[in-house]
Every structure is written in C-alpha cells, then in structure tokens.
N, C-alpha and C positions, 0 to 999 in steps of 0.2 A: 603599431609602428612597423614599417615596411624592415625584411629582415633579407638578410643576402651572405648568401656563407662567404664570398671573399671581394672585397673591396680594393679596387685601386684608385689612388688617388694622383692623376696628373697624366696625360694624352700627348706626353711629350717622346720623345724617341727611347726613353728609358720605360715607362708607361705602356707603350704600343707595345714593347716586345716582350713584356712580361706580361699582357693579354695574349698574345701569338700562342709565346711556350704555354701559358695557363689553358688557353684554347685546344693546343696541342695534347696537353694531358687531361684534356676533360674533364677540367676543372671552373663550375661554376664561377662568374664573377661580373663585376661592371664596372665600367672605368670611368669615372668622374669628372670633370676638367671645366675647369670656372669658366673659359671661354668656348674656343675652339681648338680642332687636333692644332698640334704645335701652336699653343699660343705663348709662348714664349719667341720661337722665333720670327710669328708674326711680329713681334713686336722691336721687334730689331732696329736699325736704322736705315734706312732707302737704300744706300750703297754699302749696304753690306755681302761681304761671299765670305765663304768656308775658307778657312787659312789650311786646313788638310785639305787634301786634296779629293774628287770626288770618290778615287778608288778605295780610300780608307773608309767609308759608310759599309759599315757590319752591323746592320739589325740581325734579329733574331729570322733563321729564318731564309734572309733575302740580304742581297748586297747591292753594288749601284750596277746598274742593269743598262745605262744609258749609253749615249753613243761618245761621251766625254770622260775615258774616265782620269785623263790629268788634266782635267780644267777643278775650277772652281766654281760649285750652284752659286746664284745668287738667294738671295734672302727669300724670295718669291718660290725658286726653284727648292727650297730645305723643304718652304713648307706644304706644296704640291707632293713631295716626294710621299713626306710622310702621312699626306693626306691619303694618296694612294694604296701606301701600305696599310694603311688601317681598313682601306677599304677591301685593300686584296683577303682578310681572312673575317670580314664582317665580324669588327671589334667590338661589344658593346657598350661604347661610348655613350653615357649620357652630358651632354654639351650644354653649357651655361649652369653649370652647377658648383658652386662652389662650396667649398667645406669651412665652415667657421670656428669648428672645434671638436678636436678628437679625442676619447674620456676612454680608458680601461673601466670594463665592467664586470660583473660575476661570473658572465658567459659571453666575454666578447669585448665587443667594444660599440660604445654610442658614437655617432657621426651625427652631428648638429649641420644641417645644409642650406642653402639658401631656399631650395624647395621640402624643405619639412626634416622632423632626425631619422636615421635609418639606425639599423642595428646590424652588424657582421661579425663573424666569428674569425676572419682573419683581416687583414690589412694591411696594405703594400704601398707603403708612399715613396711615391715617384715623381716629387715636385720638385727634386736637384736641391743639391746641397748651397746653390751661389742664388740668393733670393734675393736680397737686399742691398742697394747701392749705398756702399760706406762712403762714408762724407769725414775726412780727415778734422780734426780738431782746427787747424788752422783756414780749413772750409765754411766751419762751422761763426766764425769768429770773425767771417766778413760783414759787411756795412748792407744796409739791406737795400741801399743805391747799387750795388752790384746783381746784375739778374743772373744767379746760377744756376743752374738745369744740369740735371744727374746726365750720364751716357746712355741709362735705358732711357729716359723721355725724348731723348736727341731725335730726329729724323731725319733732318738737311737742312743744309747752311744758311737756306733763306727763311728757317724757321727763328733765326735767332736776331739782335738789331741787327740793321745793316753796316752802321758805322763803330770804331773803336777797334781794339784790337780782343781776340780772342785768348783767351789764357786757358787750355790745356791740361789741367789737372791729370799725371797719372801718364806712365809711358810703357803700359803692357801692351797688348795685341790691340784694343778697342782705341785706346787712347792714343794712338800712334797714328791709324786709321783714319781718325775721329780727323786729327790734328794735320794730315796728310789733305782729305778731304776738303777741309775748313780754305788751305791755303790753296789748292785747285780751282775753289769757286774766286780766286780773289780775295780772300781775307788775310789780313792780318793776320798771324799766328806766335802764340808762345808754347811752347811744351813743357811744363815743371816737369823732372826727368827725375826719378827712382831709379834704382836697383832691378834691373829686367837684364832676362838671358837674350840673346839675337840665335840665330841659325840662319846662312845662304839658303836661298830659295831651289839651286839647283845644285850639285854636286856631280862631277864627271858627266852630265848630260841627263842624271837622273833625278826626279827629284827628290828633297832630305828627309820623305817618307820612306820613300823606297829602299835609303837605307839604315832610317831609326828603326824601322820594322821590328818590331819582336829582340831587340837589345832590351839591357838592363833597364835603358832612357825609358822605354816606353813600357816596360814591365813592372817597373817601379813598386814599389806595394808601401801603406804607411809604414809598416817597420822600418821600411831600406830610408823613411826620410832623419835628417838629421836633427828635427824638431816638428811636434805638430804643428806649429805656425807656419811651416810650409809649406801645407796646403792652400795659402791664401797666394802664396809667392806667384807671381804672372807666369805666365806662359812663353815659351821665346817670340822676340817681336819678328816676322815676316810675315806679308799680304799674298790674298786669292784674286786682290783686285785685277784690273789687265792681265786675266789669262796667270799671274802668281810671277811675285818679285818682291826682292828683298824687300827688305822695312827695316830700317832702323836709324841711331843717331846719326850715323855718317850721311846715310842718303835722303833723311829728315834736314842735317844742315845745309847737305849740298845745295836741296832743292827749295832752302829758301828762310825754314821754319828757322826761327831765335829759340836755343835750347838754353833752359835752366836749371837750378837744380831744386831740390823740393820747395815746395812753397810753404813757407813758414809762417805769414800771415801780412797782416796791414799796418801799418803804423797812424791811420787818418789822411796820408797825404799819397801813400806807395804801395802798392804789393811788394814784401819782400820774399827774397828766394836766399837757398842756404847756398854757400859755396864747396858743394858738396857733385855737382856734374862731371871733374874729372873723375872723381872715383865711382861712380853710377856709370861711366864709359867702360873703368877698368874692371868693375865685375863684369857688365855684359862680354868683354871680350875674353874672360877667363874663362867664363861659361859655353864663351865660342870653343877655346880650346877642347874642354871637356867633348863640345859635342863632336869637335874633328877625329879626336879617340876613339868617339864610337863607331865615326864611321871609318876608319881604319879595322877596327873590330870588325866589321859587316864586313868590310868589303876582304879580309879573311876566311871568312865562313861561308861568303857565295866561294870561294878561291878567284878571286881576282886582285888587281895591283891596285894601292890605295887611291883615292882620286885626288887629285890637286888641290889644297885648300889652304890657301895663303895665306899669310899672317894679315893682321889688320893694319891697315895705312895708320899713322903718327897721327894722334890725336891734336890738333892747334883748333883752341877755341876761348873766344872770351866770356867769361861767365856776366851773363845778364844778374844784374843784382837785384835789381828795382824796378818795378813799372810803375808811371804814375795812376792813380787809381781814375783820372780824368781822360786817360786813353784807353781804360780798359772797357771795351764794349759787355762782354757777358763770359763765364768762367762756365767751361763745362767739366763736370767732372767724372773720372775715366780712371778711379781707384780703386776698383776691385768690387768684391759683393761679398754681405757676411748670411750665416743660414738663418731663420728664421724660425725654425720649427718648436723651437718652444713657446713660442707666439700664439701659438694654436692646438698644439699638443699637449693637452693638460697630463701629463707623464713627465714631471720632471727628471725620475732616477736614466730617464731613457738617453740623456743626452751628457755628453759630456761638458767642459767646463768653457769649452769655445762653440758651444752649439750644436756640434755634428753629432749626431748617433753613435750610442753604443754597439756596435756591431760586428758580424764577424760573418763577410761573402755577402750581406745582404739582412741576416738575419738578427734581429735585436738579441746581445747578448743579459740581457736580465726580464722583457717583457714578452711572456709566450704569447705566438702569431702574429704579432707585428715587427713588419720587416719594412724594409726600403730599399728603394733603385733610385741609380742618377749620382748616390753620391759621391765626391771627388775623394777618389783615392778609395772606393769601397772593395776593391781589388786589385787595379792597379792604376796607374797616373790613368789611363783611357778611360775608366767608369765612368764620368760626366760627359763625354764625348760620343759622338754619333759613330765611331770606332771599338765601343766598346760596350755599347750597350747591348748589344746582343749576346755576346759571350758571357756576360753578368746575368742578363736575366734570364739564357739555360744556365747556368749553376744555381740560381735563386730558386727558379723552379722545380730544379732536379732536387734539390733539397727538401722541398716543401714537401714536394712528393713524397719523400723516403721518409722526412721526420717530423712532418709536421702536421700529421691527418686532425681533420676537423668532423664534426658531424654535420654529417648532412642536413640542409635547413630546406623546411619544403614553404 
C-alpha cells in the first residue's frame, strides 16, 4: 500500500493553502481532489460572482493581485484564480481522485480511493464543512409531477422547463440570486422567504467590506454564536452581480419577483406558504440595524464621521398564500447545505452531533493527526470563505509544526 506522511483532502481554496504553508514548512504531503482544483466552484451556476468583493481573497501566502480589486470574479474567474495559485508554488495535486472512506489505524490512517487505499500518518480534510444540499421536509413532501432541482445542479434558466412559474425555495445569498436571475431571463418567479440578514452594498461610497473588516461581525468565533445551529444561518442577502448591488426583499419586490413566506407544503391541488414574510422582513431589517452599529464602530476606529445609513422604507406587502400546483413550472431549491463528513469518515467520536468536527483552530480535539480546513466557523465566521482561508491554514500549519510531529515515511 502506497504510504504518504500527510494527506490532504480537497483542492479547494482551503486545500490549496494548507499545501502552500505545508510546502512552506517542508512538510511532505499530496492533495487529493475528486475532480479538479476548485471543483466546487466549478460547479457553481453560470452567473455566479463573489458577493465579497475581490479585495477580500487572502489565501495563504498571496492575495488578489488583479487589476479589480472592488469588482466581483465571476465563477470562471474564482476558478482560474485558484488554478493559478496552485500552480504558482507547484502543489501536489493529485486530480480525479476521490476518497471513499477515511479509517483511523494503529499507525495512521487508511484512505480507501477511487485509485487504490493509501496509508498516511496525518490528515487534513479540506472539503468544507457545507457539502450537502438540505431539501426542507415540506420539499421533500412534494408530488413527483413537480420537477425540483437542488441550487448546486442549477446552471441557467433555460436548463429548467420553459413554461409555469418558478417557485424559489430559500432567501440566503444563492437563492435570492438564483431567484433574481430566473426573473431577468423572463420567468416567472416566487421566492419562499426565511429568516436572512440583508446589508447595503455600499456605505458612504465604500463598500460594506471595507468596513465589516476585522469588527466582531467578521471575527466572530463559535463561542460568540448564540446557538450552534447558527452556523447553518445564511449569510446577509447582497449580489457581486453588475459590478455589486444590493439584494434583498425590497429590491427582489420592486423588481418584479412574488415574495412568500416559507413553504409549508402541497395540499394536491396548491403549494402552500406560511404567513410568516412580514416577520422574515422584520429580522432581516433588525439584523440591518445590528450591522449599521458596526459600521458606526468602524468608522470610529478609522476616526471618521459615521456614514449615512437610513432606516428601511415601510414594509406594504401582500402575502402570497397559495400557488396552484398547475402553474408551478419546477421548484429550485436554495436552503442551505448540511456537512457530510460522517458519510465517509468512519470516526464517529470525531464529530459532533450536527455533523461538524470536533475541533479546536483546525485540529481534531480527541483524534491524533487528523485535522480539518474550510470549516464554517473553524475560527472565525470567514474560515469557509476565500477571506479566510489563508489565515487558518498558517495557524493550522504553525501548529502542526510545533505539536504535531509525525515520523518520517520513506
């Protein structure tokens, strides 16, 4: 059995730069990845871009070097980027390899692959903590005359029928997008609406990176959350699309889209929705509040005067109750992703009781040498993000270094 003192698993932006720093400290290893570099974000949908903007990209290492840096990549341009970076410190990526199942052993750990088992003495999985598209119970529960398609299979609008109306599942970043897009090509649109934060796109002429930056917002860590189930919680709704502008209900109603409130299921004859959209308005604009404090904070600590950011216009909307299921053309769904890792990690004490690793910077808190990158909240809200994976994976590394020596495997 082919034997490799440290293994990583996944060639994504968390991946890459824990081969960098590993490379950096001369530290044997190979990085694995079922398809290609970034193939997560190949896998995106046609019109997708970065909702941070491009100046937030901190790999390890290397930051955005391009001549944009408050636009938005597109989907193409994430994954050039990070094709390039992998090529810039010649990572060793083995590509088209997938991993079927990861075993603690006497001396290590088995790795079951699609090209034959290996053996390694440490272990670094870097396939992001958001794997799986959750399919809500009332998703689940539909008629199988309705054609629903998750948000990772989505591409573009003309992959879906042509006629009937679209119904929207899920109103984070993707689904908002998803649902923005759908009515752009001409479709019909519905949005079931949840509980999501919003944030203005620009603030006093800069944008609302510039000045979340390095606040509690973005610092965040799982302690400071109020529940672990808040890691699943979406992300504020604003788009990278056109150069980066708002997103949300208001500008979602304006421009056209029928906003509902969650989708509760079918009766045979209707989709029904809960009457529950004004108060899915009134958290996101509470959460607006929150985030206008921050930026009054920020804009304290550069020393400048806070920027203008105005309360939200009156909510007047009528809640969509019902569609008939005869007008609904295909339902995409745009509900979040749950982790998967125990699917394939035959280590159960490793994980906790919603799937995510036990861990602590990185480092599995009860299995020696296997660790993880990518995942959401592994240090702070940015660890899943192309903003934060590089600061994770020097601390992952610096640690491994100092506490976690392996012996050398020839």
């Amino acid at each position: 059995m082919r034997r490799i003192e440290t293994v990583v698993i996944g060639a994504g932006q968390a991946g890459l730069s824990v081969s960098h720093e590993l490379a950096a400290a001369g530290l044997e290893h190979v990085v694995l990845e079922r398809g290609k570099v970034a193939q997560r974000w190949r896998d995106r949908w046609d019109g997708f871009h970065l909702v941070l903007p491009n100046c937030s990209i901190r790999l390890a290492g290397q930051g955005y070097g391009g001549s944009d840096p408050e636009g938005f990549l597109p989907r193409d341009g994430v994954v050039e980027l990070l094709a390039d970076y992998a090529a810039s410190f010649a990572s060793p990526i083995e590509d088209g390899v997938e991993v079927h199942a990861l075993q603690a052993t006497d001396d290590g750990f088995r790795l079951d692959t699609t090209t034959g088992p290996l053996a390694a003495e440490r272990v670094i999985v870097a396939t992001g903590g958001y794997q799986d598209d959750h399919r809500p119970a009332a998703v689940r529960s539909l008629p199988a005359s309705v054609p629903v398609l998750a948000s990772s299979a989505y591409r573009r609008p003309n992959d879906l029928p042509e006629t009937g109306t679209v119904v929207v599942v899920g109103s984070g970043q993707s689904g908002c997008q998803i649902a923005e897009e759908l009515h752009d090509s001409g479709r019909e649109v519905v949005l079931a609406c949840g509980k999501a934060p919003w944030e203005p796109r620009r603030v006093g002429g800069r944008d609302i990176f510039w000045w979340l930056d390095g606040t509690p917002f973005m610092e965040m860590t799982l302690e400071d959350l109020p529940s672990p189930l808040a890691r699943l919680s979406p992300n504020p709704q604003v788009s990278g699309t056109r150069g980066g502008r708002d997103l949300n209900y208001r500008t979602l109603q304006d421009g056209g889209i029928r906003l509902a409130g969650h989708l509760m299921g079918e009766d045979h004859r209707s989709l029904r929705f809960a009457p529950d959209l004004a108060d899915s308005v009134a958290f996101g604009d509470a959460r607006y509040a929150d985030i206008r404090g921050l930026v009054e904070m920020s804009a304290r600590a550069k020393g400048l005067p806070a920027p203008e950011m105005p309360d939200p216009s009156p909510w007047h909307a009528e809640e969509l109750a019902e569609l008939p299921l005869a007008e609904v053309g295909a339902v995409v769904v745009a509900a979040g992703y749950r982790p998967t890792y125990r699917s394939w990690i035959d280590i159960p004490v490793a994980f906790d009781a919603m799937g995510f690793p036990l861990q602590k910077d990185g480092t599995s808190d009860v299995v020696p040498h296997l660790h993880f990158a990518g995942v959401p909240f592994q240090r702070t809200r940015t660890s899943a993000t192309l903003c934060g994976a590089g600061a994770d994976a020097t601390a992952l590394v610096d640690a491994i270094a100092q506490r976690d020596p392996v012996g050398v495997i020839l």
